[in-house]
N, C-alpha and C positions, 0 to 999 in steps of 0.2 A: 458549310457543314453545321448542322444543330446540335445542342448539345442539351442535356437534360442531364443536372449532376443532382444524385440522393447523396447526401451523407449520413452515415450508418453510424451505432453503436450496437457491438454485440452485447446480448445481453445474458445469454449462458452461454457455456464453455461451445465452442467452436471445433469438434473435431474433425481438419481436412487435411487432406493429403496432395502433396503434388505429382510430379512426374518421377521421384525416388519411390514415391508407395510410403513415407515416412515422415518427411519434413513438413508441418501446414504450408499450405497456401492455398488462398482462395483466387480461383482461377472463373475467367465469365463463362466455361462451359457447365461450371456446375450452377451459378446463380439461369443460365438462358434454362436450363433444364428442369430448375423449378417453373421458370415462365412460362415454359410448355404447360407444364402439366397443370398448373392453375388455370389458364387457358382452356386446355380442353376441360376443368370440371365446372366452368362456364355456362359447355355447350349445350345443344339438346340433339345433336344428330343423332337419327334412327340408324344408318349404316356407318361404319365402321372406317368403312374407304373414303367417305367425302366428308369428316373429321380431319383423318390426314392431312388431304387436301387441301382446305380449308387453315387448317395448320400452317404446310407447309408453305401454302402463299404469305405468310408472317414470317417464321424460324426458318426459311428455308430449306428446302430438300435435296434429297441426290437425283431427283428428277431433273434432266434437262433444264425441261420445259419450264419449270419452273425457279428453277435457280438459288442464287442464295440469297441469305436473310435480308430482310428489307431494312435492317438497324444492327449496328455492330455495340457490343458491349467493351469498355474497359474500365478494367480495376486499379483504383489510387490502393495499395496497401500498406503503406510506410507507417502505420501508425496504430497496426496491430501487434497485437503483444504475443509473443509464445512463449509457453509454461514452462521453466526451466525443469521444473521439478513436480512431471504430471502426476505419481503415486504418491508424492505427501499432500498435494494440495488436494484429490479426489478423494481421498481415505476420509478427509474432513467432513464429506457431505454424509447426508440421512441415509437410513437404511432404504429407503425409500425412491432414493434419488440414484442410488447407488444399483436399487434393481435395474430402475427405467434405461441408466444407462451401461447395463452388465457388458453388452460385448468391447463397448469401448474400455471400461475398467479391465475388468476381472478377467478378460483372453490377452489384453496387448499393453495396457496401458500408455494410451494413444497419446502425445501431446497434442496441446490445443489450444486455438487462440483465448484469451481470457476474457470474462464481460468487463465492461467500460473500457475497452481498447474501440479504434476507430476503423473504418473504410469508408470509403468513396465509390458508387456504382454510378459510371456516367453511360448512358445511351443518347450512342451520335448516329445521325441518321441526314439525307439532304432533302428529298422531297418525300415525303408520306400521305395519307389520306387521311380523313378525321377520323373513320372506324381504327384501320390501323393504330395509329395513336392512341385513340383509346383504350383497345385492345393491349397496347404496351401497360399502357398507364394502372388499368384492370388489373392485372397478370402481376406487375410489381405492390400494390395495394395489399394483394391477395398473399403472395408470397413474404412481404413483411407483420401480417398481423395473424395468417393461416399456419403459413410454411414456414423453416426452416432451413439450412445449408449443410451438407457434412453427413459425418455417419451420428446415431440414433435423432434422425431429423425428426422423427414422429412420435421421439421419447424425451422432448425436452429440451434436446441437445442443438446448438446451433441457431437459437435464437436472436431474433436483431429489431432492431426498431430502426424507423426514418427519420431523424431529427431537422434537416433541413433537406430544402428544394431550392438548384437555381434553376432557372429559367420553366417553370410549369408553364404545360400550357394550359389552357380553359378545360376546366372539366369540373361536372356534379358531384369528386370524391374529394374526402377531406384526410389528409392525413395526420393532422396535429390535433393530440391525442393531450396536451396540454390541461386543459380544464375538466380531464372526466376524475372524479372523485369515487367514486362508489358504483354497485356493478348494474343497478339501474341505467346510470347515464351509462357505460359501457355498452348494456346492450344495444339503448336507444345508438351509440353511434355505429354497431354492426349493423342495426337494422334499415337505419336510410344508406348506410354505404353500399350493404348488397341487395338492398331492391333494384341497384343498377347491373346487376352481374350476375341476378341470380336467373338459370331460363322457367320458360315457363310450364315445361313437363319434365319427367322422369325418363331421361333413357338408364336403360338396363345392363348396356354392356362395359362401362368405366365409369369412374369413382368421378362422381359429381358436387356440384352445391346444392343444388333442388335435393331434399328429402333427406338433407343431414338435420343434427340436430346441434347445438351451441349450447354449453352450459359454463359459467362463470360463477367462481366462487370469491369468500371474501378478500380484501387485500392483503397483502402483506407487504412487510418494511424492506425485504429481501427477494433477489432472484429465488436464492437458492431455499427460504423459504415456504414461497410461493409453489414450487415446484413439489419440494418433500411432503408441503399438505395434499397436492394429487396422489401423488408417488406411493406412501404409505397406505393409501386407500387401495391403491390396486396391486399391490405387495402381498397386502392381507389379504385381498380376493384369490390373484394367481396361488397362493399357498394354498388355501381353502379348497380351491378346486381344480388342483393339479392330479387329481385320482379319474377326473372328468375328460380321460385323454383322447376321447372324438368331439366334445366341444371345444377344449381350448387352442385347436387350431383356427377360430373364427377368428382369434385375436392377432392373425399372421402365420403365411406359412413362408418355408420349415419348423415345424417344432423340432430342436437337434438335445441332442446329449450334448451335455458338458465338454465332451472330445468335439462335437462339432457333427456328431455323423447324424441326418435328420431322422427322428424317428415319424412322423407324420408328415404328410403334405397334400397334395390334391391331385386328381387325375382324370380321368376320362377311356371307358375300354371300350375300346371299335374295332369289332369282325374279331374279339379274342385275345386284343393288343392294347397294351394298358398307356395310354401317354399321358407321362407324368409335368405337374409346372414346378420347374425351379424353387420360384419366389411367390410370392403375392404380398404384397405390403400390410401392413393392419390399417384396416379403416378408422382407426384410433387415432386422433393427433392430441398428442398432451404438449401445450403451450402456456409461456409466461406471456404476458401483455407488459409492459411499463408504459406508465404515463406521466408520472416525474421521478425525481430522483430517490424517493421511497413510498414508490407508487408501485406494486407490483401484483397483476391479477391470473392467479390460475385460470387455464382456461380447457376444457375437452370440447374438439370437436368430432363428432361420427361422419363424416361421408355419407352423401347417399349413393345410389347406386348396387350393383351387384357385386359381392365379392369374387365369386368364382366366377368363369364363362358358362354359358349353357351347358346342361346336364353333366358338368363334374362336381364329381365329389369329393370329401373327405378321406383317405385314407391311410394306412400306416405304409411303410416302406414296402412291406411284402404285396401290398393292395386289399389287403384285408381290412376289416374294423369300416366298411364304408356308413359313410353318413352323408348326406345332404348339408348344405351351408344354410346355418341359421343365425341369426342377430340374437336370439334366447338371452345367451351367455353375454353380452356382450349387455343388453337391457337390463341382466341382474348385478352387472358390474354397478350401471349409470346408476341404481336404486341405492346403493350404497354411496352414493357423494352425498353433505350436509342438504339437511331440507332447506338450508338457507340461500341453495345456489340458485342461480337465477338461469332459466331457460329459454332460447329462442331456436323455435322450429323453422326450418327453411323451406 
């Protein structure tokens, strides 16, 4: 058996839960689950079905045929820290920080693993292929410098870096993040890491790399720093244009009341019959990068991709107010980050 061990540092609050719904713990269905989905925004499949597929000959499936995963994850977590006292230490953060991460605050006040606590992701596996492997490799890459773990993973929350690697195997991606200083050399290191990862067209129907956009702003000495200078920027925005109630569901749907009940979401009406979607995630990822120990770079990335599926729209709960999905609101958010942030298109 092979083994590939990351060793991790979280680097903002970690909100997860286990099998009580209350106690943290990070478990490898939720780290494999980010690996999926960086995976697929990878890809470039034009249908839907041979994505899966595709997929599932990696992560495995409930298909026979195909069986289960070609690599088993486990988690070292002995030397993660949880919050004794999750409402004095959040109360502490910006207002800013405190929107990004409102459902975790302000509905439950969630405990959480803390930053500078540790884990270990080891992926053991006996025989693989070189794509496979890489495709692991990718997928992990993607999810420590993209993605996050936990609840508000695309607000901040659940941030981690890879400080050491045993046993890597040969591969074109660099993980040591050691020598970047300033957000030039940051980009230059997204820019040859996903010329490996990123495809070569546009598909339409899930959240991709092709046709997002990257933007980096300047450092700061702190997580929780780094973080409140995005945070407050899009604080001021969402207030601004909370009167905007069939744009501001571009930014994630449900839009809900304060109770929780959703006042907008999106849907789709056939032959008379309105079928509504749940969820949709925000194509928004608001991330810290660290690169030493008061090394810390804000970071927005957009998705590309479509947000909605084919011809649904925007609506309120009763299905009225319909709109079409547009990036608009979302572009006049990006105009308002420092002229000083640095961009790279994908």
């Amino acid at each position: 058996m092979n083994t590939i061990k990351f060793e991790c540092e979280v680097i903002t609050p970690m909100f997860l839960a286990g099998a009580d719904g209350t106690t943290p713990e990070l478990r490898p269905p939720s780290i494999k689950g980010m690996l999926r989905f960086w995976w697929r925004a990878m890809q470039s499949f034009n249908r839907i079905e041979e994505l899966h597929k595709a997929e599932a000959n990696i992560f495995g499936g409930a298909d026979d045929e195909i069986g289960r995963s070609k690599f088993r994850l486990k988690v070292d977590q002995d030397d993660l820290i949880c919050t004794e006292n999750p409402k004095h230490s959040l109360n502490k953060l910006g207002d800013g920080t405190k929107f990004l991460y409102y459902s975790a605050i302000m509905l439950n006040q969630r405990p959480y693993f803390e930053p500078k606590s540790h884990f270990t992701i080891n992926v053991l596996y006996s025989q693989l292929t070189n794509q496979v492997i890489d495709s692991i490799l990718q997928s992990m890459w993607l999810t420590s410098f993209l993605g996050a773990l936990g609840t508000r993973s695309r607000r901040g929350a659940g941030n981690f870096w890879i400080t050491e690697i045993d046993n890597l195997p040969a591969t074109p991606l660099t993980f040591d993040t050691s020598k970047i200083d300033n957000e030039v050399e940051l980009k230059t290191f997204f820019m040859n890491n996903l010329a490996h990862m990123t495809a070569s067209k546009i598909p339409g129907k899930y959240s991709t790399l092709k046709g997002g956009k990257l933007f980096i702003l300047k450092k700061k000495s702190s997580w929780d720093d780094a973080l409140e200078s995005l945070g407050i920027i899009y604080k001021t925005f969402r207030d601004v244009s909370r009167p905007d109630v069939t744009r501001t569901p571009n930014f994630g749907i449900p839009v809900s009341h304060r109770n929780g009940k959703p006042l907008f979401t999106a849907g789709i009406t056939i032959k008379g019959k309105t079928e509504k979607l749940k969820r949709r995630t925000s194509p928004l990822i608001f991330r810290v990068i660290k690169t030493s120990s008061q090394k810390y770079f804000p970071i927005l990335f957009h998705l590309g991709g479509d947000f909605l599926p084919p011809n649904y729209e925007i609506m309120n709960k009763f299905g009225k107010e319909r709109k079409p999905p547009s990036t608009a609101i979302i572009d006049e958010f990006i105009k308002k980050l420092p002229k000083s942030k640095v961009g790279l298109p994908l």
